[in-house]
mmCIF file of the C-alpha atoms, coordinates in Angstrom:
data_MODEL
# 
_entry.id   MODEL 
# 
loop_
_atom_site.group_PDB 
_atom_site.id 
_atom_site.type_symbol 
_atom_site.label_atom_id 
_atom_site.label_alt_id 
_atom_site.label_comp_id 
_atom_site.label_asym_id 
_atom_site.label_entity_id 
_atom_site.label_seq_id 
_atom_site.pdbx_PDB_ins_code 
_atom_site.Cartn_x 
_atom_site.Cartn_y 
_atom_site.Cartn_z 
_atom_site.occupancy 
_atom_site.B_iso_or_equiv 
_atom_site.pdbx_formal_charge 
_atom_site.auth_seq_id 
_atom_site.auth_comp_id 
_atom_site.auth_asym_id 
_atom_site.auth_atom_id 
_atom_site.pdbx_PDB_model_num 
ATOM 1   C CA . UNK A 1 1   ? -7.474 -101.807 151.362 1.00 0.00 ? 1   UNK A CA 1 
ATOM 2   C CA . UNK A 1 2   ? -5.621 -100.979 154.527 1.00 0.00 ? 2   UNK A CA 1 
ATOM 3   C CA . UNK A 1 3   ? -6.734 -104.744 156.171 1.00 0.00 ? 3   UNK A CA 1 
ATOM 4   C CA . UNK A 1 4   ? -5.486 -106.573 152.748 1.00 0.00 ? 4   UNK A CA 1 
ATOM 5   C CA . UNK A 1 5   ? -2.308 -104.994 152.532 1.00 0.00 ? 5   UNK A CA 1 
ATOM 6   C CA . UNK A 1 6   ? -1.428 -106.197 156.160 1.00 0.00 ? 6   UNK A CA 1 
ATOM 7   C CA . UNK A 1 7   ? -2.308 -109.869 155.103 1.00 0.00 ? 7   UNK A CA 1 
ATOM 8   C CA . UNK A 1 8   ? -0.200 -109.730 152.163 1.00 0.00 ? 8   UNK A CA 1 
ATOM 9   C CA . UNK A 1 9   ? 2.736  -108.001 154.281 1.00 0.00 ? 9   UNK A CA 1 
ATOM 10  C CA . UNK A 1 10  ? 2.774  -109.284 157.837 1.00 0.00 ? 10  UNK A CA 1 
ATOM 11  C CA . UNK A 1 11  ? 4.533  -106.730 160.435 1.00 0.00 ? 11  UNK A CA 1 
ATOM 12  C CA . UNK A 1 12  ? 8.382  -106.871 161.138 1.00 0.00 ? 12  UNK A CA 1 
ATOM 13  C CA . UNK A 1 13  ? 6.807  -108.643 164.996 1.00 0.00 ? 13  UNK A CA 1 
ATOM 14  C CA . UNK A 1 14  ? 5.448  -111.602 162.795 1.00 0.00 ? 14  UNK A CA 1 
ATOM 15  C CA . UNK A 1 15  ? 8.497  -111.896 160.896 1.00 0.00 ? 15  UNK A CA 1 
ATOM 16  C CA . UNK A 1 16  ? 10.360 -112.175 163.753 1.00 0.00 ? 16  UNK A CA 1 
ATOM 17  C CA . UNK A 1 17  ? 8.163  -114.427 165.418 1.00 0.00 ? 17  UNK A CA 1 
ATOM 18  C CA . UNK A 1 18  ? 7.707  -116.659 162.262 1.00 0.00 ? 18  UNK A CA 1 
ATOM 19  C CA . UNK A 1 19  ? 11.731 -116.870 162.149 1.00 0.00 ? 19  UNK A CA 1 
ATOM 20  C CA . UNK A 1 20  ? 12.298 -117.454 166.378 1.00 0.00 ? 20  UNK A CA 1 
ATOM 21  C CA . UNK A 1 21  ? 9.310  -120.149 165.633 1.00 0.00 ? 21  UNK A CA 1 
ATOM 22  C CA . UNK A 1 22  ? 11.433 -121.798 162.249 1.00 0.00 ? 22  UNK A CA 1 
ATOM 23  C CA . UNK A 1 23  ? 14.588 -121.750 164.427 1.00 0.00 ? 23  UNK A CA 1 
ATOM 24  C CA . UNK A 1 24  ? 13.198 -122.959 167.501 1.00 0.00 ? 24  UNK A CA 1 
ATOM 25  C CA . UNK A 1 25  ? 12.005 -126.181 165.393 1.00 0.00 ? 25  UNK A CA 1 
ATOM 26  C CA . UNK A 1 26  ? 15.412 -126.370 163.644 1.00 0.00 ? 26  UNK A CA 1 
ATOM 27  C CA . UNK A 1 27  ? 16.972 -126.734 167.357 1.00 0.00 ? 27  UNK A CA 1 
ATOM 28  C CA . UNK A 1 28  ? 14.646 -129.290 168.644 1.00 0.00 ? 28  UNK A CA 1 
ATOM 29  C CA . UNK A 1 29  ? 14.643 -131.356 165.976 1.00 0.00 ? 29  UNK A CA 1 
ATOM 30  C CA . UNK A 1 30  ? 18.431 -131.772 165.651 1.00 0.00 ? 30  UNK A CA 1 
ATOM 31  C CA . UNK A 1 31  ? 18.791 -132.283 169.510 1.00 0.00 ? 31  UNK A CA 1 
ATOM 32  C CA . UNK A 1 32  ? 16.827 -135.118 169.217 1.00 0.00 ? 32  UNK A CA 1 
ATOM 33  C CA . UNK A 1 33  ? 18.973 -136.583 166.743 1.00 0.00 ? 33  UNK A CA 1 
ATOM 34  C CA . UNK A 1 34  ? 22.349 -135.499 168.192 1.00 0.00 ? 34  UNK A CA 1 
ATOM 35  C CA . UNK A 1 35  ? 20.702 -137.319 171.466 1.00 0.00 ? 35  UNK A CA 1 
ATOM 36  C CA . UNK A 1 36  ? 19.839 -140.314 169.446 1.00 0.00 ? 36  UNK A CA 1 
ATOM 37  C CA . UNK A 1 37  ? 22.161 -140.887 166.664 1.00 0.00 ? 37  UNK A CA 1 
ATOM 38  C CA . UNK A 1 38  ? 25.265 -138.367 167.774 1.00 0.00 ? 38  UNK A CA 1 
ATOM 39  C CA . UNK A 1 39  ? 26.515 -135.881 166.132 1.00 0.00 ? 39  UNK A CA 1 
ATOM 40  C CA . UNK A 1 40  ? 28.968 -137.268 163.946 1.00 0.00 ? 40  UNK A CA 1 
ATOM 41  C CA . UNK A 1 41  ? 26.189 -139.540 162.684 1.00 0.00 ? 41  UNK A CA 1 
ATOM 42  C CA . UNK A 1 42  ? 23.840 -136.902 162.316 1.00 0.00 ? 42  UNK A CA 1 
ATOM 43  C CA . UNK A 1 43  ? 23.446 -134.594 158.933 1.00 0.00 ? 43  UNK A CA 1 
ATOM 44  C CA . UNK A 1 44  ? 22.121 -131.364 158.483 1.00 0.00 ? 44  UNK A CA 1 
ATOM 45  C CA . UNK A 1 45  ? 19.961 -133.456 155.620 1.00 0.00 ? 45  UNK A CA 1 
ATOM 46  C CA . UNK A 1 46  ? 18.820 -135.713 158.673 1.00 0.00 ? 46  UNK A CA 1 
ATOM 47  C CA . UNK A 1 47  ? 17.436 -132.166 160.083 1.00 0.00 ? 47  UNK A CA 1 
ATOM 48  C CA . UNK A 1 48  ? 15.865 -130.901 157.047 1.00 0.00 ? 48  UNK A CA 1 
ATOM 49  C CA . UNK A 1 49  ? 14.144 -134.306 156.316 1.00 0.00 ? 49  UNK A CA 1 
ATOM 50  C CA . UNK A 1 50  ? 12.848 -134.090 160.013 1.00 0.00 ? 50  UNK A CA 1 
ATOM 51  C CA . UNK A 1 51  ? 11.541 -131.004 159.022 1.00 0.00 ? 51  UNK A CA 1 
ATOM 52  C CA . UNK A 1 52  ? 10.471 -131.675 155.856 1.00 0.00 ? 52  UNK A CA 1 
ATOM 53  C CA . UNK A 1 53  ? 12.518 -128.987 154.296 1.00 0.00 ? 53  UNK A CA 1 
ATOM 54  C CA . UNK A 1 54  ? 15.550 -128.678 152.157 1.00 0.00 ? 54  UNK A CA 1 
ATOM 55  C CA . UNK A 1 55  ? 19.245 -128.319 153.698 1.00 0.00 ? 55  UNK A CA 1 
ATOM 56  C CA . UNK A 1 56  ? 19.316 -124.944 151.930 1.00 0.00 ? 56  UNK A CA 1 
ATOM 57  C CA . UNK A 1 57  ? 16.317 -123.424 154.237 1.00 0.00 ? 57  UNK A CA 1 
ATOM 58  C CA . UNK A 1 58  ? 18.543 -124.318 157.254 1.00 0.00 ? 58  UNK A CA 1 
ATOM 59  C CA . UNK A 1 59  ? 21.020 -122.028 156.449 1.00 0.00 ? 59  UNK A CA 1 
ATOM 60  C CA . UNK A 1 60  ? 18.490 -119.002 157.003 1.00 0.00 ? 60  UNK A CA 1 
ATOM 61  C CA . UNK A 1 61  ? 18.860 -120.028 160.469 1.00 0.00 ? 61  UNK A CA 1 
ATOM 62  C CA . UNK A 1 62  ? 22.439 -121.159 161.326 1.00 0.00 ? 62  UNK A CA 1 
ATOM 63  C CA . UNK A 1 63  ? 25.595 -120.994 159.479 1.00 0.00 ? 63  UNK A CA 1 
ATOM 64  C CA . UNK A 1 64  ? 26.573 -124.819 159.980 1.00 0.00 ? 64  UNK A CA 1 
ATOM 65  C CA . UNK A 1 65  ? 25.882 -127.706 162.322 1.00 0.00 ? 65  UNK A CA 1 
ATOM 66  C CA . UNK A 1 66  ? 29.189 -126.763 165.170 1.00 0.00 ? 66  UNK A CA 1 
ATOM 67  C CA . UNK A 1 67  ? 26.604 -123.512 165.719 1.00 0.00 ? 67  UNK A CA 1 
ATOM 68  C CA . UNK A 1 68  ? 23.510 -125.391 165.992 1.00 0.00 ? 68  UNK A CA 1 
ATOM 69  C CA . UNK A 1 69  ? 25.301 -127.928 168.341 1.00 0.00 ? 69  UNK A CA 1 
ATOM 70  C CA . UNK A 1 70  ? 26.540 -125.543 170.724 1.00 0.00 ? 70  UNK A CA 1 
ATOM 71  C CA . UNK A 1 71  ? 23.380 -123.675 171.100 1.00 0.00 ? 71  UNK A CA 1 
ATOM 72  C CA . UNK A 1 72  ? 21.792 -126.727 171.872 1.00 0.00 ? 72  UNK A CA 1 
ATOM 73  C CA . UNK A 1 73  ? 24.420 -127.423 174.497 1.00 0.00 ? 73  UNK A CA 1 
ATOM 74  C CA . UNK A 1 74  ? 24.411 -123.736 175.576 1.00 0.00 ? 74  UNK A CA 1 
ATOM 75  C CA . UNK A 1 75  ? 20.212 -124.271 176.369 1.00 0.00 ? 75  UNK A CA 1 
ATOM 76  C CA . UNK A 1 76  ? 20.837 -127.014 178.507 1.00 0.00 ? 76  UNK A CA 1 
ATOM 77  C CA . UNK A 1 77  ? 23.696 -125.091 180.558 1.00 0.00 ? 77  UNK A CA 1 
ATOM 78  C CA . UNK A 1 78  ? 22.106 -122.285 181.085 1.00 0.00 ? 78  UNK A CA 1 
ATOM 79  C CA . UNK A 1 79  ? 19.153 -124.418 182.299 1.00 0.00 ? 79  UNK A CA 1 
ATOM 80  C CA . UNK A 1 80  ? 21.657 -125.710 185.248 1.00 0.00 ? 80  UNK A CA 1 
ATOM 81  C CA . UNK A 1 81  ? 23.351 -122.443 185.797 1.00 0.00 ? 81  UNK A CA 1 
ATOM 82  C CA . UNK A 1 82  ? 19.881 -120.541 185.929 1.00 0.00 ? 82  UNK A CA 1 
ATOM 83  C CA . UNK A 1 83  ? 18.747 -123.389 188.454 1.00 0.00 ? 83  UNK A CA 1 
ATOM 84  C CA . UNK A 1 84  ? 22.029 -123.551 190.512 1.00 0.00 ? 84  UNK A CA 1 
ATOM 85  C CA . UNK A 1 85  ? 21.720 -119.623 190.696 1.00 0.00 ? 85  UNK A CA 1 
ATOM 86  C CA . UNK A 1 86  ? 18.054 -119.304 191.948 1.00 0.00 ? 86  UNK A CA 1 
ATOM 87  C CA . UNK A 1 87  ? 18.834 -121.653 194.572 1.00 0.00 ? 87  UNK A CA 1 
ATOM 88  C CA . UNK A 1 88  ? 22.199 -120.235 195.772 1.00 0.00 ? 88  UNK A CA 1 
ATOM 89  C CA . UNK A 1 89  ? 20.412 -116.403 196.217 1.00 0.00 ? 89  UNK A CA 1 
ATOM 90  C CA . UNK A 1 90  ? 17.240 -118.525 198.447 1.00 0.00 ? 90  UNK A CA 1 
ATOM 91  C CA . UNK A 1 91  ? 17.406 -119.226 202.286 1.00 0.00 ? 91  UNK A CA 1 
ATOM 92  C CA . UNK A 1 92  ? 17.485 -122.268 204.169 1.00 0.00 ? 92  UNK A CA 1 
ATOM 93  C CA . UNK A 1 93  ? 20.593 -124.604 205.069 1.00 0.00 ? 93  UNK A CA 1 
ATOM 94  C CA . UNK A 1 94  ? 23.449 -125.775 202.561 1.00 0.00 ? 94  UNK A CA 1 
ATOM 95  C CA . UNK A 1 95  ? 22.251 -129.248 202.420 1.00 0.00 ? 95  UNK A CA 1 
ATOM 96  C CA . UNK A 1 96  ? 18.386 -127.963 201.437 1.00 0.00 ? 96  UNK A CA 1 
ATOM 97  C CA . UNK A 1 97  ? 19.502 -125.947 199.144 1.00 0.00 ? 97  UNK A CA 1 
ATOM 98  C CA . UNK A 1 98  ? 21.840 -128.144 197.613 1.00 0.00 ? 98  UNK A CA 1 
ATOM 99  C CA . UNK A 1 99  ? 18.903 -130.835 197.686 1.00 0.00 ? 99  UNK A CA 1 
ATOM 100 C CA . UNK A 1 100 ? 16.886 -128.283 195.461 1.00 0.00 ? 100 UNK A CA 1 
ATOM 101 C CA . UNK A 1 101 ? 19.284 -128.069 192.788 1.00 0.00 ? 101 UNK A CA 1 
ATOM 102 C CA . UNK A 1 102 ? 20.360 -131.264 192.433 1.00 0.00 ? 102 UNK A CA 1 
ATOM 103 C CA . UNK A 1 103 ? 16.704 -132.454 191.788 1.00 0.00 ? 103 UNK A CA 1 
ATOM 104 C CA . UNK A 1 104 ? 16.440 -129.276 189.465 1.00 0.00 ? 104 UNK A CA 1 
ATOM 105 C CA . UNK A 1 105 ? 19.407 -130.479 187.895 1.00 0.00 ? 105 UNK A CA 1 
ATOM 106 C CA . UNK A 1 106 ? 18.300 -134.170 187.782 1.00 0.00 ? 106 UNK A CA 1 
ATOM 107 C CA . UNK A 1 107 ? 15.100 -133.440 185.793 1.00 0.00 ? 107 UNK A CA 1 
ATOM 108 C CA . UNK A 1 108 ? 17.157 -131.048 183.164 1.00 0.00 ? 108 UNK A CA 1 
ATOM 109 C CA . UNK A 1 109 ? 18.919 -134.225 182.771 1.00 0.00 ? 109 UNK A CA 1 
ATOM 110 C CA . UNK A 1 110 ? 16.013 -135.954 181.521 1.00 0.00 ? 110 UNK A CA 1 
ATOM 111 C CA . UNK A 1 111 ? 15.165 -133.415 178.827 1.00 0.00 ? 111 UNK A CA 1 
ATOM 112 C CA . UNK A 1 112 ? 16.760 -132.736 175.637 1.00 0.00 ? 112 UNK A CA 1 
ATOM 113 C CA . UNK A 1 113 ? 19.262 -129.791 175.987 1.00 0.00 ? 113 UNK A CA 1 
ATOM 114 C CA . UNK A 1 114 ? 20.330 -131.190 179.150 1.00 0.00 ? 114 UNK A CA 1 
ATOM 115 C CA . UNK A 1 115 ? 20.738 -134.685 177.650 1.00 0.00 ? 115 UNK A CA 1 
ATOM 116 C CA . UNK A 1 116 ? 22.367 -132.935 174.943 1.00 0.00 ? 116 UNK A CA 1 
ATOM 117 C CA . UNK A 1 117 ? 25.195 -131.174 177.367 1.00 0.00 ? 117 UNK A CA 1 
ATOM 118 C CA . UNK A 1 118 ? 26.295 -134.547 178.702 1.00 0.00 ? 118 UNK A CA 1 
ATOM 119 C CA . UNK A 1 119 ? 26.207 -136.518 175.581 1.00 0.00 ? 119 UNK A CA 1 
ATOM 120 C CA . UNK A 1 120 ? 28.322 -133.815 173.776 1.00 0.00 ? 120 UNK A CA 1 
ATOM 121 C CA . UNK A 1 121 ? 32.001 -134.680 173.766 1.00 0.00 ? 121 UNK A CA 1 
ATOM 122 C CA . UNK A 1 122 ? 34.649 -131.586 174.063 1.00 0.00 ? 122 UNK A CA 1 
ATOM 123 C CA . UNK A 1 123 ? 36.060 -132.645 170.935 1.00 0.00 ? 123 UNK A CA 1 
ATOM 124 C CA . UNK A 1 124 ? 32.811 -132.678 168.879 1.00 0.00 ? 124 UNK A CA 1 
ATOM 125 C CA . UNK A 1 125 ? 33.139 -129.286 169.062 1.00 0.00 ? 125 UNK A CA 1 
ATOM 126 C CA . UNK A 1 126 ? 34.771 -126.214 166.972 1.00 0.00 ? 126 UNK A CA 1 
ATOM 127 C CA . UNK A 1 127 ? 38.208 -124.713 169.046 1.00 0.00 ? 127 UNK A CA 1 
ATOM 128 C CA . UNK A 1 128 ? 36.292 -121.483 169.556 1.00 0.00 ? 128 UNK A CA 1 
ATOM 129 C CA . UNK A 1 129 ? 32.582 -123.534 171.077 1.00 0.00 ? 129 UNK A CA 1 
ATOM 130 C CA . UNK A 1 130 ? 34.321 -126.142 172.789 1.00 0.00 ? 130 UNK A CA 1 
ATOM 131 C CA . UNK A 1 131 ? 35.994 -123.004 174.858 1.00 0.00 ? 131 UNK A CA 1 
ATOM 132 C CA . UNK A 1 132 ? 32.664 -121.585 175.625 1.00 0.00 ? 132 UNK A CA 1 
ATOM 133 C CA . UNK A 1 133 ? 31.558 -124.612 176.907 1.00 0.00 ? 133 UNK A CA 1 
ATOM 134 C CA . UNK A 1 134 ? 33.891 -125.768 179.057 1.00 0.00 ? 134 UNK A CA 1 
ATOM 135 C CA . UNK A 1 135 ? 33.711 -121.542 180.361 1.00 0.00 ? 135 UNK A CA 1 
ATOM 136 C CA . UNK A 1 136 ? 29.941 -122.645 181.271 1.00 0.00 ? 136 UNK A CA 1 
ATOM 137 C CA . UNK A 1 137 ? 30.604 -125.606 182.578 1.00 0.00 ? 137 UNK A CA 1 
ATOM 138 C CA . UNK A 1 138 ? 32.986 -123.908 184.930 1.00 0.00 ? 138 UNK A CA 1 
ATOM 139 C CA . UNK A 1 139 ? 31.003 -121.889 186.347 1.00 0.00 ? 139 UNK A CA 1 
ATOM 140 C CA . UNK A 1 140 ? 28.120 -124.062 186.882 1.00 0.00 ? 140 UNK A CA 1 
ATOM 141 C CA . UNK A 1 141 ? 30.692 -126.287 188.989 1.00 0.00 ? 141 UNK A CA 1 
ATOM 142 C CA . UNK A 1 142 ? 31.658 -123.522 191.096 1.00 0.00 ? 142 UNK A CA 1 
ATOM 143 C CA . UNK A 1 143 ? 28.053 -122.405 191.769 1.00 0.00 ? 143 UNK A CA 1 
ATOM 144 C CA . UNK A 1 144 ? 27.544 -125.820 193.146 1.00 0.00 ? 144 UNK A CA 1 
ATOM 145 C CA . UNK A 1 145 ? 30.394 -126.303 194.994 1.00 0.00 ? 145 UNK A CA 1 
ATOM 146 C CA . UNK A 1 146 ? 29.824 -122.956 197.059 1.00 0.00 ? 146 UNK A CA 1 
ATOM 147 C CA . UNK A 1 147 ? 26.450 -124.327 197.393 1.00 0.00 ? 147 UNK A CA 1 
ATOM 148 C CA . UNK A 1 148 ? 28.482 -127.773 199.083 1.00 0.00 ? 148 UNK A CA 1 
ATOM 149 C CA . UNK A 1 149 ? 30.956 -125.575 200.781 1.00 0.00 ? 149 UNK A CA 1 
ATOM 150 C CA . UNK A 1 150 ? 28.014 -123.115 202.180 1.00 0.00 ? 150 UNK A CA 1 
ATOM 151 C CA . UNK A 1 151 ? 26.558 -126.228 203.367 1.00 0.00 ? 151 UNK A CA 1 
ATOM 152 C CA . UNK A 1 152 ? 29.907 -127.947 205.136 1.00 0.00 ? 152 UNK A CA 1 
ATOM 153 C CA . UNK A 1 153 ? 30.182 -124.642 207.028 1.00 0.00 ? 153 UNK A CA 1 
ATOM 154 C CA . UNK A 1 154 ? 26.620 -124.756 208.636 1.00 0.00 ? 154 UNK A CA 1 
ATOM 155 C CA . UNK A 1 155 ? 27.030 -128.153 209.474 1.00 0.00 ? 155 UNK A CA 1 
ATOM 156 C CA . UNK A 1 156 ? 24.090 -129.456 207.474 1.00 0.00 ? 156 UNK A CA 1 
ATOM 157 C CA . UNK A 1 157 ? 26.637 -130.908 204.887 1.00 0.00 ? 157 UNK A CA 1 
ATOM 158 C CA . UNK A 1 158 ? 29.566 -133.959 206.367 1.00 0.00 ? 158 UNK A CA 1 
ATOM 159 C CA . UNK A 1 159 ? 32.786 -132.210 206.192 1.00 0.00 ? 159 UNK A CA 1 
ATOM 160 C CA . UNK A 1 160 ? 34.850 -133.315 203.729 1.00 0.00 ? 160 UNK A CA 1 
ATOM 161 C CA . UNK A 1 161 ? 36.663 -132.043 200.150 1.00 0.00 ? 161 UNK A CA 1 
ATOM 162 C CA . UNK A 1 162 ? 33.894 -129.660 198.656 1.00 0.00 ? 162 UNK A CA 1 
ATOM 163 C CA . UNK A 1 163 ? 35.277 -130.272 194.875 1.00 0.00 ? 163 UNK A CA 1 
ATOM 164 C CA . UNK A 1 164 ? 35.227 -134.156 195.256 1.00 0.00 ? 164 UNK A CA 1 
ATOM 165 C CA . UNK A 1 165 ? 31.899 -133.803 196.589 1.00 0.00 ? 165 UNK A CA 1 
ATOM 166 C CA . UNK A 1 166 ? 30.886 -131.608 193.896 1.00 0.00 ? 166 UNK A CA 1 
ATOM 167 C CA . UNK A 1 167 ? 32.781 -133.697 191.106 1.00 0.00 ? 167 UNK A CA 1 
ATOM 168 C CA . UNK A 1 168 ? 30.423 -136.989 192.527 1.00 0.00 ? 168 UNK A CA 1 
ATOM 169 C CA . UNK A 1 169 ? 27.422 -135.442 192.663 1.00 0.00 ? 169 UNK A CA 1 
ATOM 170 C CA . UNK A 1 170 ? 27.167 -133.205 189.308 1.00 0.00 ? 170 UNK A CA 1 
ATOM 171 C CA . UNK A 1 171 ? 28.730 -136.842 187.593 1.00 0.00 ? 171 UNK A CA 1 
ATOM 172 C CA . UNK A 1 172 ? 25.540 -139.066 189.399 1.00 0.00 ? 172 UNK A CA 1 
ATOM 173 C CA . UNK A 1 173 ? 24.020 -136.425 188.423 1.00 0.00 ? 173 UNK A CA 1 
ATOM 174 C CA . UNK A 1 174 ? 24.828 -136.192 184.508 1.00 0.00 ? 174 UNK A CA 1 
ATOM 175 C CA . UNK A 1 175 ? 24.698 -139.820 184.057 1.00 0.00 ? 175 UNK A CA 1 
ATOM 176 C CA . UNK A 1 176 ? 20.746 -139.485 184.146 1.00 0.00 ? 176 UNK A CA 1 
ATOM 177 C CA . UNK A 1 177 ? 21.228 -138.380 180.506 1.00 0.00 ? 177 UNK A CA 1 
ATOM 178 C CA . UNK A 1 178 ? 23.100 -141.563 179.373 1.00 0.00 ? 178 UNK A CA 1 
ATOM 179 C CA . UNK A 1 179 ? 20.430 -144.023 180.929 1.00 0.00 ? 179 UNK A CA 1 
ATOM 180 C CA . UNK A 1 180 ? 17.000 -142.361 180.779 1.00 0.00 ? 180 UNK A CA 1 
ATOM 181 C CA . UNK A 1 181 ? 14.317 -143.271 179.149 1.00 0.00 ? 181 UNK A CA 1 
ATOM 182 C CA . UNK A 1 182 ? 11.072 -141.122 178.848 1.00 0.00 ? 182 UNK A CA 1 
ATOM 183 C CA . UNK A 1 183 ? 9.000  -143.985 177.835 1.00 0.00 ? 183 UNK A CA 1 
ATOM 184 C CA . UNK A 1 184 ? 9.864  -146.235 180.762 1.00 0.00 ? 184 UNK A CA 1 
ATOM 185 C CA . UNK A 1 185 ? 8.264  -147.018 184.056 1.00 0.00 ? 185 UNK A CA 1 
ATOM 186 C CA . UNK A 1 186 ? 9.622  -144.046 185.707 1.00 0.00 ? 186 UNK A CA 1 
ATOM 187 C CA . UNK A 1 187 ? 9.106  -140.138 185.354 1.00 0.00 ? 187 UNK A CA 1 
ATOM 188 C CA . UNK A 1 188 ? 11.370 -137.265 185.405 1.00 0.00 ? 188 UNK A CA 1 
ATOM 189 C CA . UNK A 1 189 ? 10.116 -136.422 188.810 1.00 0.00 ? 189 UNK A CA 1 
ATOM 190 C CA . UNK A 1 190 ? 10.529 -139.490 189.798 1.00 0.00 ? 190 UNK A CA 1 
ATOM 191 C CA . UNK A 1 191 ? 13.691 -140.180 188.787 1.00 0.00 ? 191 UNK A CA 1 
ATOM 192 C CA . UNK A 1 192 ? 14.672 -136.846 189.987 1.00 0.00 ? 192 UNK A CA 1 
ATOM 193 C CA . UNK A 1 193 ? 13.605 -137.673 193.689 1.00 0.00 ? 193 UNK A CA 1 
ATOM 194 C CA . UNK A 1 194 ? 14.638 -141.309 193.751 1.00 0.00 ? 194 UNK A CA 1 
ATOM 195 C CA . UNK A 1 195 ? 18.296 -140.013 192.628 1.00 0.00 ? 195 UNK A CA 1 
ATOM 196 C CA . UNK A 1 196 ? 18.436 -137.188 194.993 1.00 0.00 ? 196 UNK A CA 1 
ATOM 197 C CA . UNK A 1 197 ? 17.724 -139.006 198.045 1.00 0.00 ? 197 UNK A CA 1 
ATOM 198 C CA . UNK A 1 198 ? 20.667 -141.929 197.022 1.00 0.00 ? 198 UNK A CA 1 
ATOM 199 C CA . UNK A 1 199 ? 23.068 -138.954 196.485 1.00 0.00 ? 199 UNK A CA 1 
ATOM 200 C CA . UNK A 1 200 ? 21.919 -136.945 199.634 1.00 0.00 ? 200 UNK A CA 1 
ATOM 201 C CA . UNK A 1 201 ? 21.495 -140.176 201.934 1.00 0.00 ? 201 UNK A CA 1 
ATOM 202 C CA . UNK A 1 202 ? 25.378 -140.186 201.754 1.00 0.00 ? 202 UNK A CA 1 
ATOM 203 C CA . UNK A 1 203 ? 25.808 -136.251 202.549 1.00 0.00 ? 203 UNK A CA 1 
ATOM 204 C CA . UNK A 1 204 ? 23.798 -136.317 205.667 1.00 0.00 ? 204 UNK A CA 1 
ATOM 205 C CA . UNK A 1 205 ? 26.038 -135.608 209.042 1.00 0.00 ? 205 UNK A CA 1 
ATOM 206 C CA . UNK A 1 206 ? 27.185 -139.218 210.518 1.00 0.00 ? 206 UNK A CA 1 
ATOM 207 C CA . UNK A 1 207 ? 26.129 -139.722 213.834 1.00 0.00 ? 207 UNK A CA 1 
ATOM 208 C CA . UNK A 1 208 ? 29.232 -139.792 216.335 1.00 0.00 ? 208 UNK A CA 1 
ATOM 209 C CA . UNK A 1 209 ? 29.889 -143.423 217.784 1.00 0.00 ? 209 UNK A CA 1 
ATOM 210 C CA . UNK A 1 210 ? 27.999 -143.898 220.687 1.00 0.00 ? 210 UNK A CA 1 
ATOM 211 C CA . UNK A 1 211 ? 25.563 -141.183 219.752 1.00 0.00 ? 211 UNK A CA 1 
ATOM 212 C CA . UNK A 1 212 ? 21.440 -142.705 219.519 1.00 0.00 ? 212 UNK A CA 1 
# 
């Protein structure tokens, strides 16, 4: 009796894993269409169809499409900030570790939250979101550029202006999103690497004239 009554009423746990799984799949399916269509273009109908549910059942999981926007955005930062944070806190030179992150941050680019951050426009989102975001955004450029500055100190990074460098290299950097394309010739990995070394070929030290 005990045994049937626990298939008829599953535990608070498989509640709450049934409902993290239903969200989950509410998220990925409408960063794919935000990535694909945009958010303007996309509905919440769009979603549910995606689904195969009704508009109603996505209300059980977020009040409106500005929330499910910005935690799709808020995914793909934290991916960069948890990335530019692990590799600040390791050893190793300024440039190296810089070199880690970027191609950490290169291959976020290529999936969908991270495509997501840099195809999101400030203004596609509510007053209250878009200052969140541009909070997280923030920070993430200040992680880097002590990561740049950390590196022009040891002499592993060309001296130079550590925000310009930063502003260059997180913009190469986001521009993955715009241009690519998982079903092409090229990987993420390979992408990632074949960006990193363009972007790091032109922080190495220059050689003094004269020097061999």
């Amino acid at each position: 009796m005990a045994s049937s009554a626990k298939a008829l009423w599953p535990s608070v746990e498989d509640r709450e894993r049934e409902r993290r799984e239903k969200r989950e799949a509410v998220l990925h399916a409408a960063v794919r269409s935000f990535n694909e269509k945009g958010f303007h273009a996309t509905s919440l109908d769009d979603v549910a169809n995606a689904l195969n549910v009704t508009k109603p059942t996505i209300y059980h999981y977020f009040a409106n499409k500005d929330e499910i926007l910005f935690e799709c955005v808020r995914r793909g930062l934290d991916s960069i900030r948890h990335a530019a944070e692990a590799v600040e806190s390791e050893g190793g030179g300024g440039l190296e570790r810089l070199r880690r992150l970027m191609r950490d941050y290169a291959i976020i680019m290529t999936r969908d939250f991270g495509m997501c951050v840099t195809r999101t426009a400030d203004h596609e989102l509510s007053g209250d979101s878009r200052a969140k975001f541009r909070a997280l955004k923030r920070e993430i450029d200040q992680t880097v550029r002590r990561v740049v500055e950390q590196g022009m100190a040891d002499g592993s990074i060309a001296g130079g202006d550590p925000r310009l460098v930063t502003f260059t290299l997180t913009g190469a950097l986001n521009w993955i999103a715009h241009w690519y394309d998982p079903r092409g010739a090229l990987g993420a990995e390979d992408v990632a690497d074949a960006a990193v070394a363009t972007l790091v070929g032109g922080l190495a030290p220059r050689r003094l004239q004269g020097e061999r």
